[in-house]
N, C-alpha and C positions, 0 to 999 in steps of 0.2 A: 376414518382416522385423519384427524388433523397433520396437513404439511405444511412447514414455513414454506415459504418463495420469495423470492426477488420479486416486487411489486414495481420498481423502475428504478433508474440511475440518475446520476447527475455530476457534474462536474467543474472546476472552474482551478486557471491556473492563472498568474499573476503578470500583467502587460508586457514589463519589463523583459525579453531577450537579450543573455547574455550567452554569442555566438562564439564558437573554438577559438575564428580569428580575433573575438577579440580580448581571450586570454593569452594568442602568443605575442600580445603588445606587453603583458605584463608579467610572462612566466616563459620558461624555457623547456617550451613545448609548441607543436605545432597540430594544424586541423588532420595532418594525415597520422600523425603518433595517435592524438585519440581517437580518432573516426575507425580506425583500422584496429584497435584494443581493445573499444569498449560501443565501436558503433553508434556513439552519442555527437551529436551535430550541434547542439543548443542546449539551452537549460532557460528556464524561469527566475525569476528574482522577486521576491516580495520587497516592500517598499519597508523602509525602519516603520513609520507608522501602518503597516500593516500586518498585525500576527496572526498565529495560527491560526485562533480559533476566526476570525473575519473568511479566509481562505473555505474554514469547515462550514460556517455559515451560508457562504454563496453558492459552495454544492449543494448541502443540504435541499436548498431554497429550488435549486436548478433541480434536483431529484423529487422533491415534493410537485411542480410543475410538472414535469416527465412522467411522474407517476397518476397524477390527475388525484392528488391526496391532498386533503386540508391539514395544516399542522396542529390544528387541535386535535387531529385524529392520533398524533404520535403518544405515546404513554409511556419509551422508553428510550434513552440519547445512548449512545457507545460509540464515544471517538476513540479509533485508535493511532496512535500519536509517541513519536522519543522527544519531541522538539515543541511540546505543550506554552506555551504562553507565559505559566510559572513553574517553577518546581512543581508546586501544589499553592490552589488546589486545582482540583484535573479541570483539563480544558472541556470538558462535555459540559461540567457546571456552566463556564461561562457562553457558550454555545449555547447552551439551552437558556441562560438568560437574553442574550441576542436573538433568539429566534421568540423569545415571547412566552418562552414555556415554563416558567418559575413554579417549581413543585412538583416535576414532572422527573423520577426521579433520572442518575445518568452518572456515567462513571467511563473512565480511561482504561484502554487497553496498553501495557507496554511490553509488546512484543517486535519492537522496530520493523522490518520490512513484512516480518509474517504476519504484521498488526490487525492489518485487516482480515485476515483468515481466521485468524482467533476470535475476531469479534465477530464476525462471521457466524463464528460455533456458538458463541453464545446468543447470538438473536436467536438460530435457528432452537435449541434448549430450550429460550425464554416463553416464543413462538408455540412451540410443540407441546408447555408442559402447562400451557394457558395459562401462563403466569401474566403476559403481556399480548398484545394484540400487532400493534404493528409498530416496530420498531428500527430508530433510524441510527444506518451504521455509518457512521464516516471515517476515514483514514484522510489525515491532514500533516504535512509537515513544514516544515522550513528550514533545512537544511544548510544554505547558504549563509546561515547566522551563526553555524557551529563548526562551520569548515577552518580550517588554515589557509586564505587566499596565497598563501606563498609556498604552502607545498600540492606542488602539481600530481600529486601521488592518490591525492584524495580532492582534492576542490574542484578536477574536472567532471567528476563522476555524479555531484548532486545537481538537485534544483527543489524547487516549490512547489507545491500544488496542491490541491484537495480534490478528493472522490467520496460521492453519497450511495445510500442505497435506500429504499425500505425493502425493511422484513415483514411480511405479514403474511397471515392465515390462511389456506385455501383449501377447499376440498377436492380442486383437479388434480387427478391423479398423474397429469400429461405435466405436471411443473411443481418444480421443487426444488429446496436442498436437498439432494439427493445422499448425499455422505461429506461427512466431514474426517481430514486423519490431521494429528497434531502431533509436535514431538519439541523437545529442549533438551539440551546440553551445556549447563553453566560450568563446566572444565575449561570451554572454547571462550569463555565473555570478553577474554584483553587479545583476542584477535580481531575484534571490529566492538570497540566500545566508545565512551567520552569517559574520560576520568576522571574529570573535576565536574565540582556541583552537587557533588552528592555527601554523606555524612564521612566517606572514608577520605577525600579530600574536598573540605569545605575552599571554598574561595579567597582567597588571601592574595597578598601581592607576591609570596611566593611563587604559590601555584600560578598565574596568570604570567610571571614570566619564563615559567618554565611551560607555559604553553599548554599544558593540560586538560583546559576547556574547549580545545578543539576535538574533533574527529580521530582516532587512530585507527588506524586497518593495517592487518598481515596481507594484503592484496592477493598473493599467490595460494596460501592455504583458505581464504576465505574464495574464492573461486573454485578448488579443489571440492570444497565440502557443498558450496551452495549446487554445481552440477550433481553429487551425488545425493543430496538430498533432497534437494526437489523432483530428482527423479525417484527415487525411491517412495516419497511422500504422494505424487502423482498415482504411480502405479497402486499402492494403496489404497485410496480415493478411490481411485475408477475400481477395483476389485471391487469396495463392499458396495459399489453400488449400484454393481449385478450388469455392469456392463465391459464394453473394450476400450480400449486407447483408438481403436480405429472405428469405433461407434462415435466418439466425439466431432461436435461439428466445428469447434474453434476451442482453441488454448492459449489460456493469460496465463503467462508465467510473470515473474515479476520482473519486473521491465530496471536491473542492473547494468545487463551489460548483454549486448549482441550476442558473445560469442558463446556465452552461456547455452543462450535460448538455444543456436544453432546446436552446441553439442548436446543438450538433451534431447532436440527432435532428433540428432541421428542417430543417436541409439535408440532411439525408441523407434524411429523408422516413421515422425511424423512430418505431412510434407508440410513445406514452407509454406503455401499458400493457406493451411488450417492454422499459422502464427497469427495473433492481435500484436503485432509489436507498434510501439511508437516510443522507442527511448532515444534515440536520434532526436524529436521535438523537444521531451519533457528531461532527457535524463534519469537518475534515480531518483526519486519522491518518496523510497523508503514507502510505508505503510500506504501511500496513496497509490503508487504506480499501479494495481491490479482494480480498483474501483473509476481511475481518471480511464482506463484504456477501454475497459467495460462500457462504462458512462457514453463515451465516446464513439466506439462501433455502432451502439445501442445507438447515438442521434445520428448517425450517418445512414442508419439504417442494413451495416455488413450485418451485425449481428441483429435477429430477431427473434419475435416468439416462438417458442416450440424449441430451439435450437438447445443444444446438450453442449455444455462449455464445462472446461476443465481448468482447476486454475490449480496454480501453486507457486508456492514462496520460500526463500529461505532469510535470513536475519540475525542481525545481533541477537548475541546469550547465549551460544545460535540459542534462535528457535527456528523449527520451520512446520512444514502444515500443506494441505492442500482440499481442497472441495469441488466436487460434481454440483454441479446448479443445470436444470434446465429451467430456461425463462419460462 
């Protein structure tokens, strides 16, 4: 029987550091208010002339290398992405034009931080039902272009980044997508959405002073629902995939906010030291944060072959999701 698998990672986030101290030159907040609420130290910036899909391109490129794959080998693009380049059309098109691969077909995930998980599920589908052979998933955002830089309730919590993967085919029974679980709740969408841009408030000078195109979050119910759901989604995952929470060798959760990650390991009773965190570096990256922390173990060499990794996410609409992968 054919299984998808993680064939390798890659990653790439943008030069620029924009450190706590130096938002409380320009907000009324300090490094110990966020370090201590959200565990975040730093964030990324992408440059005006540098969008999404550039960010998704230079993982890609970095996961193609990692993975020792040529890109004519790819035959299928899925970015998952809220912070695309355009409206439409999806940033995969243009990505897949940047990478050289014009015809090759490719399409946008928008399931915000669960983005990646989702698209996930569908390589590993595309992968298994031999519709496609090996397929590259990326999770890319930019965040800091849709924030409120003046309200500190949400502009400390994002940054930039992109994570790659390929999906592809394998007969080792020792590695795999192992399970995928997935779930949405559009009742929850105006507890962490954008509200302008879209057909129910088009762009106008209205809306733009009334702020609208930024970021909004219920900070305290979207915390509430993201520890329950990802645990719940977690547990899930590892059930169908005939293993334990204490059989896993390391856990990407989605790299939000510290306190999160810590209250799911302790009800789960998983130790610190099985956490991939790095959201102190990168901040939230939304759809990137579980493929850039991956990418990254992965060239450090924490995480390796063989190793059974648990990941899971929650996000705007909510959606949220989670997947057993061993490399």
């Amino acid at each position: 029987m054919k299984r998808a698998c993680i064939l390798g990672a890659g990653f790439y986030v943008p030069e620029k550091i924009i450190t706590n101290f130096d938002l409380e030159k320009k907000l009324d907040t300090t490094d110990e208010w966020i370090s201590q609420r959200t565990g975040i130290k730093q964030r990324r910036q992408a440059s005006k002339d540098e969008p999404t899909s550039d960010l998704g391109v230079k993982a890609a490129l970095n996961a193609l290398k990692n993975s020792n794959i040529k890109k004519e080998e790819i035959d299928f693009v899925i970015t998952a992405t809220v912070t695309g380049d355009y409206p439409w059309p999806a940033t995969a098109n243009i990505i897949t034009d940047k990478l050289g691969l014009n015809g090759v077909p490719s399409l946008d995930v928008s399931a915000a931080c669960t983005g990646f998980i989702y698209a996930l599920a569908v390589a590993k589908s595309f992968v298994e039902s031999n519709m496609y052979k090996k397929v590259l998933v990326i999770g890319a955002e930019e965040f800091t272009k849709i924030v409120n830089w003046s309200d500190r309730a949400t502009c400390v919590l994002f940054g930039d980044g992109a994570g790659a993967v390929i999906v592809g085919e394998t007969e080792n029974e020792n590695c795999g997508i192992l399970s995928t679980y997935l779930g949405s709740d559009g009742s929850k969408a105006e507890l962490l959405f954008q509200p302008a841009g879209g057909v129910v408030h088009p762009l106008n000078r209205e809306i733009l002073e009334k702020e609208l195109q930024y970021v909004k979050m219920d900070g305290k119910e979207v915390y509430k629902s993201a520890v329950f759901k990802m645990q719940e989604a977690l547990e899930i995952a590892v059930k169908n995939s005939g293993f334990t929470i204490n059989d896993i060798d390391f856990f990407i959760f989605h790299q939000a906010n510290k306190r999160i990650i810590d209250s799911i390991s302790q009800k789960l009773n998983i130790p610190e030291e099985k956490n991939i965190v790095n959201v102190d570096k990168y901040a939230n990256t939304s759809a990137a944060t579980i493929p850039i922390a991956l990418a990254e173990a992965m060239e450090s060499g924490k995480i390796k072959k063989g190793m059974l990794l648990g990941l899971s996410a929650m996000g705007g609409g909510f959606t949220w999701g989670a997947a057993v992968v061993r490399l």
